[in-house]
C-alpha positions, 0 to 999 in steps of 0.5 A, a space after each residue: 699728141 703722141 705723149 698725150 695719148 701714151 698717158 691716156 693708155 696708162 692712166 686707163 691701165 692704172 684706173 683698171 688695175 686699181 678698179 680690180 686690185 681694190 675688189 679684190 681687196 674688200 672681198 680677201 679683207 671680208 672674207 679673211 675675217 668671215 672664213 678664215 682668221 681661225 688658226 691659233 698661230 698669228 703668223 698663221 693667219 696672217 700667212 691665209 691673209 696675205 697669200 690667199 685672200 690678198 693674193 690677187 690684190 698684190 698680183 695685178 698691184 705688182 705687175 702694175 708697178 713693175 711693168 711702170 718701172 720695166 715696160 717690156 719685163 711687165 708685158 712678160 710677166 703679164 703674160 706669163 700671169 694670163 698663161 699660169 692663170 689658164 693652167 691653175 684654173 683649167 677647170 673653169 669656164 672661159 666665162 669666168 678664167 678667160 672674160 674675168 682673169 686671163 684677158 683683163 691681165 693680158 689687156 693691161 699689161 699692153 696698156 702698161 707697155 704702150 701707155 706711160 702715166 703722167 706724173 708716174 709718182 701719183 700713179 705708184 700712189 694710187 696703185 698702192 695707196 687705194 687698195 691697202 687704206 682698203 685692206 686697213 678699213 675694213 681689217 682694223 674693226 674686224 680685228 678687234 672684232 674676233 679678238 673679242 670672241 668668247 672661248 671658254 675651251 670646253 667642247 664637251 656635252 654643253 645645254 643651251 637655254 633661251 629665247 624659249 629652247 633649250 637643247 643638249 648640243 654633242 660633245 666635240 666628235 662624231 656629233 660635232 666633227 671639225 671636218 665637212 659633212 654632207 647632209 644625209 651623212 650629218 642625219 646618219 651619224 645622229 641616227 646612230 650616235 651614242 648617248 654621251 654623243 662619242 661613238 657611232 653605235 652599230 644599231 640605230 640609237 635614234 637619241 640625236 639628231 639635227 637642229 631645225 631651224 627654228 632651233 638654232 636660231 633661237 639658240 644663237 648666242 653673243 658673249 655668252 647672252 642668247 641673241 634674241 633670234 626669230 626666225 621667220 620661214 615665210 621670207 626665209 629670214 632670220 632676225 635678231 636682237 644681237 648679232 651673233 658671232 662664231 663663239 663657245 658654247 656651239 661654236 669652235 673659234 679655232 674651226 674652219 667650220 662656220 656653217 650648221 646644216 638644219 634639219 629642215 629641207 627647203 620649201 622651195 627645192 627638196 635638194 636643199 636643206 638650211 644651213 646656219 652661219 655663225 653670224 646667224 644667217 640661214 641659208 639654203 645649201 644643196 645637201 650633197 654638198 660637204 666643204 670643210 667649211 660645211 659641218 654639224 652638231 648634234 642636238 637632243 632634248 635635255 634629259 633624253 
């Protein structure tokens, strides 16, 4: 009875580490290719990969697999991982750092120490096997995916026709800066932008200015061909023939930016203004808001 149940526990704590090894699994392997996968260097990448987006998975894979092999140096190293957690994420929530990180982790290693799944080698299979065969499903297709994006090198003034717009989009600077940027600052910059889009006038210019997003939707592009997109701002949705994907002429493959902020402030909260994804989603974003991630580019109409 006493085995029976000590393989109770452990299997309940390989179920568990599984469970949370895998999520994390699917969103570092999503998001690696959403966000990240930017750099020119192909260590690089696989550098952010492994140590940011996969970091969790091969932490609760690891602690499962040396506390199987060692019980009390699993506990401890359990432990430490809920202390460390505290630490790094003080400014957190207990919801979120103490019911999400820090008491999982602690429950598990006294599952891992109390508990002994039978037989240990399917446990050491599933512990591994599940999350990476994870990682390779959805990595693979994503891979081929951005291999495939188009880049033609030039981030200068660049005119954008189809699906009944066509604009001038900034040249890379100012207009078109690799750093994040709030709203109001995206509309200062435009107001007083220069005519070839590169220095910020000391008087109001008034040539440029942002995007709406009725604009940027029918601008996307996929492999140099207009995406089709309509937007239809009753459902706030943006529909498309072709998905379009994060490529020249408006996007920077090698950015870390792959949201536009719009022109356009939220009918359903003024705080908001619409940003655009580089896959074509639109979303509302508070406009004080500026991540590295959360940019512009400017626009104005051809010949102006």
């Amino acid at each position: 009875m006493k085995v029976q149940k000590k393989a109770v526990f452990g299997w309940i704590g390989v179920s568990f580490t599984v469970l949370l090894s895998s999520l994390w699994a699917y969103w570092g392997a999503i998001e690696n290719f959403h966000e990240g996968w930017y750099s020119t260097s192909m260590w690089e990448n696989l550098f952010m990969l492994i140590f940011q987006y996969l970091l969790f998975t091969i932490v609760f894979t690891g602690l499962a697999l040396v506390a199987l092999r060692w019980k009390k140096i699993g506990l401890t190293l359990h432990v430490a991982a809920a202390g460390f957690s505290v630490w790094f994420f003080s400014g957190a929530s207990f919801s979120v750092v103490g019911l999400m990180i820090v008491i999982p982790i602690i429950a598990l290693g006294l599952l891992y120490y109390v508990g002994e799944p039978q037989p240990k080698k399917w446990a050491y299979r599933l512990l591994i096997g599940i999350p990476l065969a994870i990682v390779l499903a959805l990595s693979i297709p994503n891979a081929i995916r951005v291999s495939q994006r188009m880049n033609d090198h030039d981030f200068g003034l660049r005119i954008v026709e189809g699906n009944g717009v066509t604009l001038t989009w900034a040249p890379r600077g100012p207009g078109w800066p690799d750093k994040g940027t709030s709203w109001d600052e995206a509309q200062r910059i435009c107001t007083y932008l220069s005519e070839d889009g590169t220095t910020i006038m000391a008087q109001e210019q008034n040539l440029w200015r942002l995007p709406t997003v009725d604009e940027a939707v029918r601008s996307m592009m996929l492999h140099g061909e207009n995406a089709k997109g309509v937007w239809h701002p009753e459902q706030e949705k943006a529909v498309y023939e072709r998905i379009p994907d994060k490529e020249t002429p408006l996007w920077d493959v090698h950015s870390k930016v792959i949201y536009y902020w719009t022109a356009d402030t939220s009918v359903k909260d003024e705080r908001n203004a619409y940003i655009i994804v580089y896959h074509g989603g639109v979303y509302p974003k508070r406009k004080t808001e500026g991540q590295s991630y959360l940019s512009f580019r400017a626009v104005r109409e051809v010949g102006d």
